[in-house]
C-alpha positions in Angstrom: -4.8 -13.2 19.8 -8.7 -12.7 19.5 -10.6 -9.7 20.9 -11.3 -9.8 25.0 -14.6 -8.5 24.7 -18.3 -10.4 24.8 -19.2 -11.4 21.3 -20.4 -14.2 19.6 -17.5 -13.9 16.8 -14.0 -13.7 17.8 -11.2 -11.9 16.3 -7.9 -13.3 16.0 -4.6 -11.6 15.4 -1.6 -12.8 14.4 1.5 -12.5 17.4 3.7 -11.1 14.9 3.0 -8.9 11.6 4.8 -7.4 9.2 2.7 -4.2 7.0 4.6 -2.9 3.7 3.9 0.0 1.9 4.9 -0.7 -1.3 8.1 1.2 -2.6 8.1 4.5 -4.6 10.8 4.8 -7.2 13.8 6.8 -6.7 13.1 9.3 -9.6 10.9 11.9 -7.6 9.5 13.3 -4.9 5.7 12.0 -3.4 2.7 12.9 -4.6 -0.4 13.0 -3.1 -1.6 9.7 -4.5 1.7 8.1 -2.7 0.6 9.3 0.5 -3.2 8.9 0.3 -3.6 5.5 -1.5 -0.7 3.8 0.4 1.1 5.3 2.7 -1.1 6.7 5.1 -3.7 3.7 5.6 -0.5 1.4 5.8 0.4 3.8 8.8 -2.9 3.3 10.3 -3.2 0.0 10.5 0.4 -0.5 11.1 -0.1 1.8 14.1 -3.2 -0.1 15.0 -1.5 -3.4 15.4 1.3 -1.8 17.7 -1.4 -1.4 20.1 -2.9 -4.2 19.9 -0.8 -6.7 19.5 2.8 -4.8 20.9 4.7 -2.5 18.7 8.0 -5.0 19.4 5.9 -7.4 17.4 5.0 -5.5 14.4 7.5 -4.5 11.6 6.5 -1.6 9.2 8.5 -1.4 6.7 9.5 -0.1 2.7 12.3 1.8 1.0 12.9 3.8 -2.0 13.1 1.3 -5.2 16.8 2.6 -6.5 16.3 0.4 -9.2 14.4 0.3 -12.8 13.9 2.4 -16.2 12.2 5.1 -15.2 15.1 6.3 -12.4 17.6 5.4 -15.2 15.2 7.6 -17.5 14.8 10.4 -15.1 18.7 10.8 -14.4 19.5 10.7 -18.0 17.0 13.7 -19.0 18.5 15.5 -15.9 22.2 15.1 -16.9 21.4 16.6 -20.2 19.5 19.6 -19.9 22.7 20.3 -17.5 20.6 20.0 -14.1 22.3 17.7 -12.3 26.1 16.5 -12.4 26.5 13.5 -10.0 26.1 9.8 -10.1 23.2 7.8 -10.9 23.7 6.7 -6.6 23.6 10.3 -6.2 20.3 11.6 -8.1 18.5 8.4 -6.2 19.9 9.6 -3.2 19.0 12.7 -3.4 15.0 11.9 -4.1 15.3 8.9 -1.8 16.2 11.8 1.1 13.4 14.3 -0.2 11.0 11.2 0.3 11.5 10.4 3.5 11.2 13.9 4.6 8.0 14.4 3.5 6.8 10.3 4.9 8.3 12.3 8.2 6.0 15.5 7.6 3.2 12.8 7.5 3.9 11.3 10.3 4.4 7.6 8.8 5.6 5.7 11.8 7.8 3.7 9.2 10.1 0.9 11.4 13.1 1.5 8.4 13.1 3.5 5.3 15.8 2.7 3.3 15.7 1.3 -0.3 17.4 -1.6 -2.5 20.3 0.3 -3.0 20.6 2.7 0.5 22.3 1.6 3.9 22.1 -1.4 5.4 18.7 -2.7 3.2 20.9 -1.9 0.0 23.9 -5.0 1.3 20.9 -7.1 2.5 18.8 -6.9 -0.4 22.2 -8.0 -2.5 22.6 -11.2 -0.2 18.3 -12.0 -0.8 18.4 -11.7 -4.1 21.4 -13.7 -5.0 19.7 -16.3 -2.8 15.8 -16.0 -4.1 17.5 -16.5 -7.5 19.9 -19.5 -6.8 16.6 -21.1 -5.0 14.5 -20.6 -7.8 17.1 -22.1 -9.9 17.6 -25.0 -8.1 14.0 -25.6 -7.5 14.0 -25.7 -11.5 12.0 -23.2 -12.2 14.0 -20.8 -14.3 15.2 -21.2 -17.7 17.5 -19.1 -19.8 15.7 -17.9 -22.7 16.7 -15.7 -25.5 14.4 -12.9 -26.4 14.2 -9.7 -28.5 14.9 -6.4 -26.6 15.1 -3.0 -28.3 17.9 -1.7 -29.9 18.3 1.3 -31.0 20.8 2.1 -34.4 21.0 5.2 -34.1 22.1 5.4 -30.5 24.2 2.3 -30.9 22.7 0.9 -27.2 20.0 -1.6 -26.1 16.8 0.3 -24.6 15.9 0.0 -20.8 12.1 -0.4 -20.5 11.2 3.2 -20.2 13.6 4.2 -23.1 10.4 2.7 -25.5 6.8 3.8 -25.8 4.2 2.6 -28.1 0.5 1.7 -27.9 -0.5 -1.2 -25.0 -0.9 -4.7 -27.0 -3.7 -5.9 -24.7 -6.7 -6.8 -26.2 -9.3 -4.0 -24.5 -6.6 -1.9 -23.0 -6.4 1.6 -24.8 -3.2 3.1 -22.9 -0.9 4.9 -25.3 1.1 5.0 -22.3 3.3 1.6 -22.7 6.7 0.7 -22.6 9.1 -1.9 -23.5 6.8 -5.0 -21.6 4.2 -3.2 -19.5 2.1 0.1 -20.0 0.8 2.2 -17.3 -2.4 0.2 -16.4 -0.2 -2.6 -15.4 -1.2 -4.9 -18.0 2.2 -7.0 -19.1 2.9 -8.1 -23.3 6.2 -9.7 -24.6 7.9 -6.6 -26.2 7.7 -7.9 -29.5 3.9 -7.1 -29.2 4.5 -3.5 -28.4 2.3 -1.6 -31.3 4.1 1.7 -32.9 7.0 1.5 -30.5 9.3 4.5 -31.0 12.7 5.7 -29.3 12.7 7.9 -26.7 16.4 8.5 -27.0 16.3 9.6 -30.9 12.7 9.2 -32.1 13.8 6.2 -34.2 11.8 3.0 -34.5 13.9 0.6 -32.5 15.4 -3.1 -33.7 14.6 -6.1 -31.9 17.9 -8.1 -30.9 18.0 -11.3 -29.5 19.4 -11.8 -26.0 19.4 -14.1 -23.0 18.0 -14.0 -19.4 16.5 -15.9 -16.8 12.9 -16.0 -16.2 10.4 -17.4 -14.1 8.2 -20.1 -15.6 5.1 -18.1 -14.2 2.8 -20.2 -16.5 3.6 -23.8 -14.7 1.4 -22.4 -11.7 -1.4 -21.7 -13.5 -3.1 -24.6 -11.7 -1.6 -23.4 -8.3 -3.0 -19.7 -8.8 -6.1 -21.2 -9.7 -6.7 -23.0 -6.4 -5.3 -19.6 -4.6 -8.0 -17.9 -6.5 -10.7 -20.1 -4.9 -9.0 -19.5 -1.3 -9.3 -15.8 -1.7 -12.9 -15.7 -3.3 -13.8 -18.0 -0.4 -12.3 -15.2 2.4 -14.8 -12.8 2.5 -12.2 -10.0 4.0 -10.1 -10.1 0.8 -11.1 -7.2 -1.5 -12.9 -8.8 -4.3 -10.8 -6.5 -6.9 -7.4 -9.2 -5.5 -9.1 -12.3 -7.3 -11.0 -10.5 -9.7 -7.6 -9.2 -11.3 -5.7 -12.6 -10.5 -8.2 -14.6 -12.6 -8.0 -12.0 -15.8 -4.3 -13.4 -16.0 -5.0 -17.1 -16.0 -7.5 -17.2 -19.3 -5.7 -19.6 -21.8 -3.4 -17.9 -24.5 -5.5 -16.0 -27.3 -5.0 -14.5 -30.2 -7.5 -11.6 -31.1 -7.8 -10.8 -34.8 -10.1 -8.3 -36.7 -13.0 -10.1 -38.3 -12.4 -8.6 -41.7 -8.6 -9.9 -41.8 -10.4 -13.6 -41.4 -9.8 -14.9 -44.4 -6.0 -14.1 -44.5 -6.1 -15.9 -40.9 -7.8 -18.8 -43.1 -5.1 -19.1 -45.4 -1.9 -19.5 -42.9 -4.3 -21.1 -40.3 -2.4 -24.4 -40.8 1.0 -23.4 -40.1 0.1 -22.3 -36.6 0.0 -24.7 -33.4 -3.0 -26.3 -32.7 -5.4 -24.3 -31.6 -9.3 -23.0 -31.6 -11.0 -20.5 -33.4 -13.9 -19.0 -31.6 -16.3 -16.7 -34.1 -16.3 -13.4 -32.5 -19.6 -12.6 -30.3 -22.4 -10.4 -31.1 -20.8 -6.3 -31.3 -17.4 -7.7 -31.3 -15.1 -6.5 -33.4 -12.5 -9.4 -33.2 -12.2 -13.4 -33.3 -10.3 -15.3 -31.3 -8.0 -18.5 -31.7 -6.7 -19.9 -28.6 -4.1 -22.0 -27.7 -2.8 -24.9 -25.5 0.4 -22.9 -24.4 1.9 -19.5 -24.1 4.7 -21.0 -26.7 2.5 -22.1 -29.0 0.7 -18.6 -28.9 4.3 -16.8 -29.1 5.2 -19.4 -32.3 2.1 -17.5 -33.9 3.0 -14.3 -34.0 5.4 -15.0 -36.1 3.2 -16.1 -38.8 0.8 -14.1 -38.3 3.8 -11.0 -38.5 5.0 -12.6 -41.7 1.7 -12.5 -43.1 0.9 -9.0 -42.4 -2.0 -10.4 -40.4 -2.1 -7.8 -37.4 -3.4 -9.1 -33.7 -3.3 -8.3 -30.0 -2.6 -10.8 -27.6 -5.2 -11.6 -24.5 -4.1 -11.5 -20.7 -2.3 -14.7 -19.6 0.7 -16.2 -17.5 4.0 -15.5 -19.5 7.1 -16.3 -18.5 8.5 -13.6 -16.0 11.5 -12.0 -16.4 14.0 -11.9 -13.6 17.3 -10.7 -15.2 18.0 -7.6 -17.4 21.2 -6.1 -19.3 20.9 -2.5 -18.1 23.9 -2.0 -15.7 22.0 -0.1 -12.8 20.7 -2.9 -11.1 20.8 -6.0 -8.4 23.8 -7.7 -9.5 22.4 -11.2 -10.6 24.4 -14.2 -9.6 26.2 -15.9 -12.0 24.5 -19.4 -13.1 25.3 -21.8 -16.2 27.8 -19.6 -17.1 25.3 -16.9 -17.5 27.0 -13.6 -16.6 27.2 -9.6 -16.4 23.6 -9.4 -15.7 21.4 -7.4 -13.0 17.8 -8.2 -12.0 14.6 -7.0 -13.7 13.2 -4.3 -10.9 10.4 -5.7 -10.4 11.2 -9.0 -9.4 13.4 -7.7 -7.0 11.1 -5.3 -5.4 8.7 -8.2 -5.0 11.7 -9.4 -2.2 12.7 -6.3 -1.0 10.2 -6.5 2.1 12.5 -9.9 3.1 15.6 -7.5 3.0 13.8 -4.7 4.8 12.8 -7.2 7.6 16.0 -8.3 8.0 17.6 -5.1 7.7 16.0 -3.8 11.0 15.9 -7.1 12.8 19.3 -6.8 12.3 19.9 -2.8 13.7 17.7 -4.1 16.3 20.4 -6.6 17.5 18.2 -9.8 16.6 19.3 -12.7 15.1 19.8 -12.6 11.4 17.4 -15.9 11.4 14.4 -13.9 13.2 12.8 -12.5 10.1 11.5 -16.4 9.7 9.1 -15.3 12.5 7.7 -12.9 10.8 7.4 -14.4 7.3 6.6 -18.2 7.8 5.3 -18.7 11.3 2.1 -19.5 11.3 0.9 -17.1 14.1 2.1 -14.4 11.8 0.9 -12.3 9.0 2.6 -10.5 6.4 -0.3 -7.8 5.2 0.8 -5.5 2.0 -0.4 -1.8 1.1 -0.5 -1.9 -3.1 -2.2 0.2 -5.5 -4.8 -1.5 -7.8 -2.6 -1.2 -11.2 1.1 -3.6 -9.0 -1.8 -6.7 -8.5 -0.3 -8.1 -11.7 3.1 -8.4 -9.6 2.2 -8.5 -5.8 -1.3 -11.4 -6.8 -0.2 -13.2 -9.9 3.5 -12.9 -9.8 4.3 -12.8 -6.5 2.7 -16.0 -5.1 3.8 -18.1 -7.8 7.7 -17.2 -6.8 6.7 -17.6 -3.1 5.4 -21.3 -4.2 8.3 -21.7 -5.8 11.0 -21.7 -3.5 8.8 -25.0 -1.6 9.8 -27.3 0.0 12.4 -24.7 1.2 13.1 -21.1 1.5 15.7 -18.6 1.0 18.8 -18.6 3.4 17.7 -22.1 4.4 19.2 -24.9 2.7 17.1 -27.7 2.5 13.3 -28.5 3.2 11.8 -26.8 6.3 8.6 -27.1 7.9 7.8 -23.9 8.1 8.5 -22.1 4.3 7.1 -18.5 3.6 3.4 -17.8 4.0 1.7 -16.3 1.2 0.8 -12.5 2.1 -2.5 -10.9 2.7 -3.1 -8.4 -0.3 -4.9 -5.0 0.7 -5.3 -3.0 -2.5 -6.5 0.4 -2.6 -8.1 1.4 -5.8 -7.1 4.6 -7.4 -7.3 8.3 -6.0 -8.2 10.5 -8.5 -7.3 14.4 -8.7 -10.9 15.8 -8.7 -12.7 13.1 -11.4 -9.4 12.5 -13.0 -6.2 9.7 -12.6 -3.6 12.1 -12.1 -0.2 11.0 -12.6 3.3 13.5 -12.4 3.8 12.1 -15.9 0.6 12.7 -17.7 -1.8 16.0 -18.6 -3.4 16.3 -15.0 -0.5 17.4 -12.7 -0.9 16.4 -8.9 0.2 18.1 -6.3 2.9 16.8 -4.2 2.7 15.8 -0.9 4.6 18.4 0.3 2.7 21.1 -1.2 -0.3 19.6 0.4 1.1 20.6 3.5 1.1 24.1 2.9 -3.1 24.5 3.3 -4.1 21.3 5.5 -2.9 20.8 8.8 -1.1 16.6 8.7 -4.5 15.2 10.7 -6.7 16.7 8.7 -5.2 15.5 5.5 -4.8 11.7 7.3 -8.7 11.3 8.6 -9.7 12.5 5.1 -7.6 9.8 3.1 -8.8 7.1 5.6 -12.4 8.8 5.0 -12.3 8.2 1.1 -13.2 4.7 0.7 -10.5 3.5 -1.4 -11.1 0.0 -1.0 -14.8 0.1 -2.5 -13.8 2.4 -5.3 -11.9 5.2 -7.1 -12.2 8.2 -5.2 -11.6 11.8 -6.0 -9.9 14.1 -3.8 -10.8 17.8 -4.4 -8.9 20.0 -2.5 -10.4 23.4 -2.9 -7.3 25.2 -3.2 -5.8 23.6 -5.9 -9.8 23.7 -7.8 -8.9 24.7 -11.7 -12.3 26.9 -11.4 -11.1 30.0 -10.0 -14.3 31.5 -8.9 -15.3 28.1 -6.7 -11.5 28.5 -5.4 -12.1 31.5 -3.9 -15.8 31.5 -3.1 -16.3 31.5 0.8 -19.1 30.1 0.4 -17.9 27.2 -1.3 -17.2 24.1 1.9 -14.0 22.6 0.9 -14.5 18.8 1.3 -10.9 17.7 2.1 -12.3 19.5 6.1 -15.0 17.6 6.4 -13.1 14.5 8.7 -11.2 18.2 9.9 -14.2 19.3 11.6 -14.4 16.1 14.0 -11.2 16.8 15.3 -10.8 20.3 15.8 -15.2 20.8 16.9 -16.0 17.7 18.4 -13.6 15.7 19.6 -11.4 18.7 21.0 -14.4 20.0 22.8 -15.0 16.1 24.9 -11.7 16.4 25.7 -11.4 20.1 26.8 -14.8 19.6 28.8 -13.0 16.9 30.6 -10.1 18.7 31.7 -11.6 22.0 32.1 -14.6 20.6 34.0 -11.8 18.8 36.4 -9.4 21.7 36.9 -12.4 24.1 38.0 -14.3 21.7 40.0 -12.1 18.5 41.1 -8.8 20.7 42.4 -7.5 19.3 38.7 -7.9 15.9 39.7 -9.4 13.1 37.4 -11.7 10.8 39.6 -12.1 7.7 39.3 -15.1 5.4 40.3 -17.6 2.9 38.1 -18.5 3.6 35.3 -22.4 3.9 34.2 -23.5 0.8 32.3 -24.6 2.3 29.6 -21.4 4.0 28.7 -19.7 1.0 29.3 -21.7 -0.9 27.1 -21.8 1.5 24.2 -17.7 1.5 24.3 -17.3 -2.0 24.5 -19.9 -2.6 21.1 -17.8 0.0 19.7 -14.7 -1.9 20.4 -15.9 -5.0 19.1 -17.2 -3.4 15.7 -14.0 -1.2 15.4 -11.6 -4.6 16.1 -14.2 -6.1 13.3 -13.4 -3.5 11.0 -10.2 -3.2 11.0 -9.4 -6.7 10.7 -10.7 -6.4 7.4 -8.6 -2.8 6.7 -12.0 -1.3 6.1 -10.6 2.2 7.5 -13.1 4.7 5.9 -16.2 2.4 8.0 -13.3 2.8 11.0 -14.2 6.4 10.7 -17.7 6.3 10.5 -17.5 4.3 13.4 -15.5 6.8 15.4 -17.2 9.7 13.8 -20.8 8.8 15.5 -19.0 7.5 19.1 -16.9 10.5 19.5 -20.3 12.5 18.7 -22.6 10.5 20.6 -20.0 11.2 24.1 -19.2 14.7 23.1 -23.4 14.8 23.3 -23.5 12.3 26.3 -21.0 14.7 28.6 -23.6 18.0 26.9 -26.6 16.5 28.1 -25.8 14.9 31.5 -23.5 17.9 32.4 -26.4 20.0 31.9 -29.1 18.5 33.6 -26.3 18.0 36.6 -25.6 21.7 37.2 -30.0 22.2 36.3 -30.1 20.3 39.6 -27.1 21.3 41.7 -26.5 17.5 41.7 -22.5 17.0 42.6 -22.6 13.4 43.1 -24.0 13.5 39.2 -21.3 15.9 38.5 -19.0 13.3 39.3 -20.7 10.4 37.5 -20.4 12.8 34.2 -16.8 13.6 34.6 -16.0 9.7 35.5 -17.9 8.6 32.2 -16.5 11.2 30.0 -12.9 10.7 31.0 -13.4 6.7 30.3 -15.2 7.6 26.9 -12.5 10.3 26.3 -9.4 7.6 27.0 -11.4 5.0 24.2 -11.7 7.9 21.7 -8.0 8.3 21.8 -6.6 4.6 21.8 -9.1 4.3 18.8 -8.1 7.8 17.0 -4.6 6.7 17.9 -3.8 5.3 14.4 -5.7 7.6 12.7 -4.2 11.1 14.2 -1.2 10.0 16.4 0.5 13.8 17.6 -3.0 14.8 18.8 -4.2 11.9 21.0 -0.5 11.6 22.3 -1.3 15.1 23.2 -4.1 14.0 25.0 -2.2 10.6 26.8 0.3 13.3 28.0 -1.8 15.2 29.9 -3.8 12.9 31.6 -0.2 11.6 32.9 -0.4 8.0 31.8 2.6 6.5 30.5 2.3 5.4 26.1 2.6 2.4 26.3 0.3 1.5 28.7 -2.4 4.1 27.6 -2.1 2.9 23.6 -2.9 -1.0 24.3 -5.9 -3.0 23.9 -4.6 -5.4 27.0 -7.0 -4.1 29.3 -10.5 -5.4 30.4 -11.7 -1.8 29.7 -14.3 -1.7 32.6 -13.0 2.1 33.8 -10.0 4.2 34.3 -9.2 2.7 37.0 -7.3 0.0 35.9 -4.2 2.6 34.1 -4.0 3.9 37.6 -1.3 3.2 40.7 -2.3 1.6 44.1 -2.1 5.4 46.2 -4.3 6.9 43.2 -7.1 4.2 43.5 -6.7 4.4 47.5 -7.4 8.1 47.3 -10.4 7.8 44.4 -8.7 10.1 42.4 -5.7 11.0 39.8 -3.5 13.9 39.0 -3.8 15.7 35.5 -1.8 18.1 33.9 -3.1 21.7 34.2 -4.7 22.0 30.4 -3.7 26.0 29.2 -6.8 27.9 28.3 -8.4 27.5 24.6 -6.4 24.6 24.3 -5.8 23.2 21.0 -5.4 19.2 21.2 -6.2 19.2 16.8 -5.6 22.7 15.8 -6.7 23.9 12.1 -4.4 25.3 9.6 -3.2 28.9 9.5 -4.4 29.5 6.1 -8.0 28.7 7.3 -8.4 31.2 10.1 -10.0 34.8 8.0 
């Protein structure tokens, strides 16, 4: 569907889309950054496409991640500092609710919130997986492997992921944050690597036991991620961090080694694999000796090990793990006699948007085959909401399995011509708390979502999150409440930058659309007439719609509201100036002109704030009596007001408004802010 107004480039929308925003785990409520990095934009655009394209053809969709360590970490901890007595299903419940209260506070327009575990998703998701699995297994691209996992003595029990931290293996990564096989930067290690790992249960340095699973052979695709890589570099509306990230992961397997330990290497050099030794460059502190396969590399740290020779590994494509032993989890199906085991979270989470999709298609009364038309047509997109730190997993991982399952797909047996579509990545890069990555688990605390809430009015919190630029850079968000330097906190002098987007609301556009009512109520009989509009205004909204449809095709949404920001000044100045000089001169027939302008540029404003503040421009739709769904669509030639009107309002030149109270309030402020 491209864009219906005069330009020399076209837009084109898919007819169908699906938008995900990612999927918190079930282990606490949301902070901030859940809500400003992901949540919120994926609202915006999702909210965007339903009036562009027709909300019945847009599916926004995610769900609480029941599954994984840190839920199974969290709920331990809980049970025994006596805090909480129920069942695992009950303590993910129980956040899983709290969650989507506060998505509700924030007005996220989400099509089914559920989770991998909860209602309806939780059967589907069961059924997807089972079948993702059996596909990848027939396709021949798992094999069972047996692999050391943490054990702890002491405890007699293996260790879930979370139950182990150490220091990140990664060569250049200095996160002391890292757990079994990934550390909190998202960079992913064979656990074997882990440096210092301790038990969280009892402190004790874990034993490495062998056991089997399935995993993905994620390094055969190196070739195929490469030539994705191109594709995206090529596509100048991908965000350059998705390849960027991709290509650190498809380096050949290295070994880094300290340059002083080089002639130990030199002495066991010829019981390794064959491999290359590159003399370490200028200021480096390491060496390097590289190898033809991850195997090979994963041979050598053995010897190495045995020789006392300590290393860290280099980024690269390792086999990825689809099957765990913890018992919370996606029951995996049985294969090769292979049984009693669940599958790895993440994985599984990497599918969950099928499940979700086919979750609400199916409340929706659609055939259980109709999620195929929104995941491997080819006039449809699938267009996902991550975080900087999952593009391990949703750009290296992901496409690889989605490659996979070709010349197929799940739920359909045999080839098809029409297998899944790889997504469209749109990653946000990190919010900070002030100049700081807060996290819930580390030494900066962020404040929840919900707590949020308590000093910013919903709208003024979304057009400052869309405002931040998260998709050119880490941003910090410093809300002047929560500022740790008291006097700034309560200086009145002090502008707290969080109201800054605020001020356009509740000054500027609240005063074009109160003129407009106001000026039609005391001077029209409360009519809104309708006539041509002047050329100039109609140009000016029509290069506004073409940049706006531009921009958001690439997700930009912080240049969305720049460009709303100066077109909701420049009319709130247009109806200032011409209303003036119109009542200057006594000039009715101007008076009219103004008021017919200013309504057209008011009803652009609000389709185009729509997605950004939803409650306040229906506000505004309401009481200019047009109906939602015709007043939030772009399929209109957009020449006046006019063409939302009835046959008897056009015939009389005129149409009836709601009476607007006085000092009405379309965006209101927060209590707290009024002294």
């Amino acid at each position: 569907m491209a864009t219906m107004h005069d330009n020399n480039e076209t837009v084109v929308w898919p007819k169908r889309a699906v938008v995900t925003a990612g999927m918190p785990y079930g282990n606490k409520p949301l902070h901030f950054g859940h809500i400003a990095g992901v949540f919120v934009p994926a609202d915006c655009f999702a909210r965007f496409l339903r009036d562009r394209i027709g909300a019945e053809n847009v599916r926004f969709i995610s769900g609480t991640d029941c599954f994984g360590s840190p839920i199974n970490e969290g709920y331990r901890k809980l049970v025994e500092a006596g805090q909480f007595d129920g069942t695992i299903e009950d303590y993910v419940l129980r956040n899983h609710n709290r969650q989507k209260d506060t998505l509700d506070s924030y007005d996220i327009s989400l099509d089914i919130y559920e989770g991998s575990n909860i209602g309806h998703s939780g059967e589907v998701h069961q059924l997807i997986s089972e079948a993702f699995i059996k596909k990848l297994h027939e396709n021949g691209w798992l094999q069972k492997r047996a692999t050391l996992q943490f054990y702890d003595p002491e405890a007699g029990t293996f260790l879930n992921g979370r139950q182990v931290q150490g220091h990140c293996p990664v060569q250049g990564c200095k996160s002391e944050h890292a757990y079994a096989d990934e550390c909190d930067l998202g960079h992913s290690y064979a656990p074997e690597d882990l440096i210092a790992p301790k038990s969280s249960l009892t402190g004790v340095t874990p034993e490495m036991r062998p056991v089997e699973n399935w995993y993905f052979d994620l390094p055969a695709f190196n070739g195929f991620l490469k030539k994705h890589v191109e594709a995206l570099e090529a596509d100048s509306e991908v965000r350059p961090i998705v390849p960027q990230t991709i290509k650190e992961f498809l380096a050949p397997p290295v070994v880094y080694i300290k340059n002083e330990l080089y002639d130990q290497y030199l002495e066991i050099a010829d019981k390794l694999a064959h491999h290359q030794y590159h003399e370490a460059e200028k200021g480096k502190q390491s060496f390097e000796i590289e190898f033809d396969t991850i195997d090979d590399r994963d041979a050598a740290r053995d010897v190495l090990a045995a020789a006392g020779i300590r290393f860290r590994t280099g980024k690269a494509l390792v086999p990825f793990r689809i099957t765990g032993n913890i018992e919370w989890g996606v029951k995996a199906p049985v294969i090769d006699g292979l049984e009693g085991l669940t599958v790895w979270c993440w994985p599984e989470s990497l599918w969950a948007p099928m499940s979700f999709t086919m979750a609400v298609n199916d409340k929706m009364g659609l055939p259980r085959g109709s999620w195929r038309d929104f995941w491997c047509s080819e006039d449809a997109q699938v267009y996902q909401f991550i975080g900087q730190d999952n593009l391990y997993f949703y750009g290296v991982a992901q496409p690889a399995l989605i490659e996979a399952l070709r010349p197929g797909d799940i739920l359909t047996p045999g080839e098809t011509d029409t297998p899944l579509r790889q997504t469209s990545l749109i990653a946000n890069h990190h919010i900070l708390l002030g100049n700081k990555k807060a996290s819930s688990s580390g030494s900066v605390k962020p404040p929840t979502a919900d707590e949020l809430l308590e000093h910013y009015t919903v709208e003024q919190l979304r057009a400052h999150f869309l405002a931040l630029g998260l998709d050119q850079k880490s941003v910090g968000f410093k809300p002047k409440p929560f500022d740790p330097d008291e006097a700034k906190r309560n200086d009145p002098r002090v502008a707290d930058p969080v109201l800054k987007e605020g001020t356009l609301l509740t000054n500027v556009f609240n005063r074009l659309a109160r003129s407009c009512f106001y000026e039609a109520q005391k001077n029209f009989e409360g009519w809104m007439p309708l006539g041509e509009v002047s050329p100039e205004v109609r140009e000016r909204v029509h290069a506004c719609m073409n940049e706006y449809d531009k921009t958001m095709h690439k997700a930009e949404l912080h240049t969305v509201m720049s460009i709303m920001d100066t077109f909701i000044r420049w009319a709130n100045k247009y109806w200032t100036d011409n209303i003036r000089t119109a009542e200057k001169e006594g000039d009715e027939q101007l008076r009219r002109q103004v008021l017919v302008d200013c309504f057209y540029l008011l009803r652009v404003s609000t389709l185009l704030m729509h997605p950004v503040v939803p409650k306040g421009c229906e506000k505004i739709a309401d009481y200019l009596s047009f109906e939602f769904d015709d007043f939030f669509s772009w399929n209109f030639d957009f020449e006046g007001m006019d063409e939302l009107c009835h046959g008897a309002e056009l015939e009389d030149g005129r149409h009836r408004i709601r009476e607007l109270p006085p000092r009405f309030d379309f965006f209101s402020k927060h209590p707290s802010q009024f002294k």
